[in-house]
C-alpha positions as CSV (number, residue, x, y, z in Angstrom):
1,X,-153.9,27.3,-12.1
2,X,-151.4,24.2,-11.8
3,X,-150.5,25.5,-8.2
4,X,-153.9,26.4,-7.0
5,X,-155.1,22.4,-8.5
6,X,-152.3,20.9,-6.4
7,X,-152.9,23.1,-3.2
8,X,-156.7,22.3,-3.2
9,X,-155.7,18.4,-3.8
10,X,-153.4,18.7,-0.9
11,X,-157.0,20.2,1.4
12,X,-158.8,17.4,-0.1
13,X,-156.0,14.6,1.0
14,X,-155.6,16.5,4.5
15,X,-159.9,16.3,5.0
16,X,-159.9,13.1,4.5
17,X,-157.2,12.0,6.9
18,X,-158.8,13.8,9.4
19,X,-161.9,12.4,9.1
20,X,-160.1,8.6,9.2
21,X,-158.5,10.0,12.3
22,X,-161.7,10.8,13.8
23,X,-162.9,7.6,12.7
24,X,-160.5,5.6,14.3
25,X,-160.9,7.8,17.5
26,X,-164.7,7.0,16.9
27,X,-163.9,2.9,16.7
28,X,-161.6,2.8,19.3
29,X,-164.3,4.8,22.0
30,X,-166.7,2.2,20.9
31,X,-164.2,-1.1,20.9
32,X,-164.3,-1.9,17.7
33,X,-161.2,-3.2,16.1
34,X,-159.0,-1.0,13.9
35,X,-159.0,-1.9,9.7
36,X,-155.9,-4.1,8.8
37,X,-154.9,-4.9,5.7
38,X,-151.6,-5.2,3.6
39,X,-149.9,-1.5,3.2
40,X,-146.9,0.1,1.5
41,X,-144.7,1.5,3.7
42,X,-143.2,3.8,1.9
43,X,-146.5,5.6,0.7
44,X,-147.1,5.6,4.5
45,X,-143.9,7.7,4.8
46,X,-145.1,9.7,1.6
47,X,-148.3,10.7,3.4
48,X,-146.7,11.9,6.7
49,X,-144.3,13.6,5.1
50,X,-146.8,15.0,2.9
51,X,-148.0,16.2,6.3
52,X,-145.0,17.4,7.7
53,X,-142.7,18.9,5.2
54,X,-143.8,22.8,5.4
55,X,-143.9,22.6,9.1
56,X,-139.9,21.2,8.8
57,X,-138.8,24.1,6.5
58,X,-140.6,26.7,8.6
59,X,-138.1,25.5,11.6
60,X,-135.7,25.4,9.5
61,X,-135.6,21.6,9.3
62,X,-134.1,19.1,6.7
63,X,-135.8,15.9,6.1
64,X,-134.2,13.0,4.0
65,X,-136.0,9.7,3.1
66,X,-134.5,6.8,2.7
67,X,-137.3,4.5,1.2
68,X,-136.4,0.8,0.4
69,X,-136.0,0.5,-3.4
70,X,-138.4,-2.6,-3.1
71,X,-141.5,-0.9,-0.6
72,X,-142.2,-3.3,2.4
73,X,-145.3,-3.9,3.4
74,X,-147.2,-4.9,6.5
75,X,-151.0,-5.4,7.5
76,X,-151.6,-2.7,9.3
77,X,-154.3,0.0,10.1
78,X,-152.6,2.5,7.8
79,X,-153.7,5.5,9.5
80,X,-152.8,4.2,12.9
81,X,-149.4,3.5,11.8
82,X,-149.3,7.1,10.2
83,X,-150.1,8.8,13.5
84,X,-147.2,6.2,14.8
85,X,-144.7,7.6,12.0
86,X,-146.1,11.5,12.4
87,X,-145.4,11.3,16.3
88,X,-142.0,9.9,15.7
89,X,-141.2,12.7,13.8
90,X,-142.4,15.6,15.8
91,X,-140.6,14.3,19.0
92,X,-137.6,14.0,16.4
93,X,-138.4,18.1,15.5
94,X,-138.9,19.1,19.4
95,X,-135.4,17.5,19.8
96,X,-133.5,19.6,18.0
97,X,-133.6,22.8,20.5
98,X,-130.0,24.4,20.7
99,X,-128.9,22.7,18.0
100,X,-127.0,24.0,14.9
101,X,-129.3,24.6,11.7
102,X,-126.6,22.1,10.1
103,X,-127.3,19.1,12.3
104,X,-131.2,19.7,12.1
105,X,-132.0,16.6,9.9
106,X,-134.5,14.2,10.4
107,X,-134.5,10.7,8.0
108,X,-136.9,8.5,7.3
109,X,-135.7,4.9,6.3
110,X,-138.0,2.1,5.5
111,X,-136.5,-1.5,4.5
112,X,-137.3,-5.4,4.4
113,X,-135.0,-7.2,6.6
114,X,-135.3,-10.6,8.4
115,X,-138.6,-11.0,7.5
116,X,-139.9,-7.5,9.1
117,X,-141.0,-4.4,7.1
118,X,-139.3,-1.4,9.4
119,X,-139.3,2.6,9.3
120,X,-136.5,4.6,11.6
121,X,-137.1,8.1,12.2
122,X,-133.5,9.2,13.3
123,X,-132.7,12.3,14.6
124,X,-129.5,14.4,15.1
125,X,-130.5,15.7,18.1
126,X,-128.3,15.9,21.7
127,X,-129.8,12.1,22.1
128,X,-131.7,10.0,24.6
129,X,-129.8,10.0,28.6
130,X,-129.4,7.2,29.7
131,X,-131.5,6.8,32.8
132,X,-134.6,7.9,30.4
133,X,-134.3,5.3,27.7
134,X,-135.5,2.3,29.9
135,X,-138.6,4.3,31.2
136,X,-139.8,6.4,27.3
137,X,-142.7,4.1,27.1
138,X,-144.1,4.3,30.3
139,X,-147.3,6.3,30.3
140,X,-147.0,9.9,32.1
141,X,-143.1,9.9,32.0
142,X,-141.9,12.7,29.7
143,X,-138.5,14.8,29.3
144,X,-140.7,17.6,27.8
145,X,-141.7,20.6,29.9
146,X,-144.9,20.8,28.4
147,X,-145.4,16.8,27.3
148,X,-148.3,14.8,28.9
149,X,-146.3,11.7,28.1
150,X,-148.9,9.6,26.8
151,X,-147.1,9.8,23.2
152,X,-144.7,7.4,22.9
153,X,-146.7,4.5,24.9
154,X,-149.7,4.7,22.4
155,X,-147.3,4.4,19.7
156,X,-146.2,1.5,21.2
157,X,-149.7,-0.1,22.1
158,X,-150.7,0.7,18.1
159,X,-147.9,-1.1,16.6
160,X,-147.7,-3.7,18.7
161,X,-151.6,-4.2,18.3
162,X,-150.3,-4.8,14.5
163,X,-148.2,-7.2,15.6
164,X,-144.8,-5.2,15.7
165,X,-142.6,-3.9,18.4
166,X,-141.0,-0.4,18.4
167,X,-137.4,0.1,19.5
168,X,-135.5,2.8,20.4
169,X,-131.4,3.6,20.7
170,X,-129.0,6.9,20.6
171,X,-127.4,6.8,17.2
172,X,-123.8,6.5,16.8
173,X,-122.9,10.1,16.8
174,X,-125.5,12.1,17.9
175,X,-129.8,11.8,18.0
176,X,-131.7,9.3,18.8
177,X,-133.5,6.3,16.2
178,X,-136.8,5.0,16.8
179,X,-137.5,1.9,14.6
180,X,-140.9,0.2,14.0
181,X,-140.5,-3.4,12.9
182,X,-143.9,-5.4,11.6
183,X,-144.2,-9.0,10.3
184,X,-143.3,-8.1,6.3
185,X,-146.3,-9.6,4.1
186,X,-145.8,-12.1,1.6
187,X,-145.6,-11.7,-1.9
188,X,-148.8,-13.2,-2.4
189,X,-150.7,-10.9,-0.1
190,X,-149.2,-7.8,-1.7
191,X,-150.8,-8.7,-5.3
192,X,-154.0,-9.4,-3.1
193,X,-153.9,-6.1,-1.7
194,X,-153.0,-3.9,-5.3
């Protein structure tokens, strides 16, 4: 009974970000501006992973958070930023083609730093080639055989409508890390919020 609770909890959960999904689809088709407010990031990360974890093991995938003992938060629209993090980590999951089961980790960090709340989805993948980093955002440009390419440049357009900026680099041996860095909300803001 405990399992079959949790499971129908998880349907519940999944429902309902589907329909905030559909609701942002619905907002952004009629211009009206997404819902901000102050957000933990690292229940963000929970609810993609939440998402994403029995998809991982089923490929035969390792995923490793990373969360900042002290959660940063942002004002965001939390489900756009969710669909930010979710995309980051499938693109990390498509990268891992030829690759050793060993190496086939994907982590998930979220810290404060500087003033800016940030998640990095890193991958150890064969990395980004050089003459495709400068051009990953541009819409329609894609290394994937069956990629439209329109990913990665709405992930940019939704953070930076929060205010952010989203980087990318090869990590020092092997993969590739995409970080999202927002203006960090103030103490204040976060007790507002709770």
């Amino acid at each position: 009974p405990d399992e079959l609770v949790g499971v129908l909890e998880a349907n519940v959960r999944h429902a309902r970000r589907a329909g905030e999904i559909l609701e942002r689809l619905r907002a952004y088709v009629s211009l009206r501006d997404p819902v901000r407010q102050p957000a933990d990031l690292n229940q963000i990360t929970r609810n993609v992973v939440e998402l994403v974890q029995r998809d991982l093991q089923e490929r035969g995938i390792t995923l490793r958070l990373e969360l900042g003992s002290v959660p940063p938060w942002a004002v965001v629209d939390r489900v756009s930023i969710e669909q930010v993090v979710h995309n980051l980590v499938r693109n990390a999951a498509e990268a891992f083609d030829g690759v050793p089961v060993e190496r086939r980790v994907i982590t998930i960090t979220t810290r404060e730093v500087a003033g800016e709340a940030e998640i990095s989805v890193a991958d150890q993948g064969s990395g980004i080639a050089d003459a495709d980093m400068a051009r990953l955002f541009e819409p329609f440009f894609t290394t994937k055989s069956s990629g439209m390419g329109l990913g990665l440049p709405l992930c940019e357009r939704l953070v930076e409508s929060a205010g952010g900026h989203i980087d990318v680099r090869n990590g020092a041996a092997s993969g590739a890390v995409f970080t999202i860095r927002l203006p960090a909300v103030t103490a204040e803001r976060k007790v507002a919020a709770e």
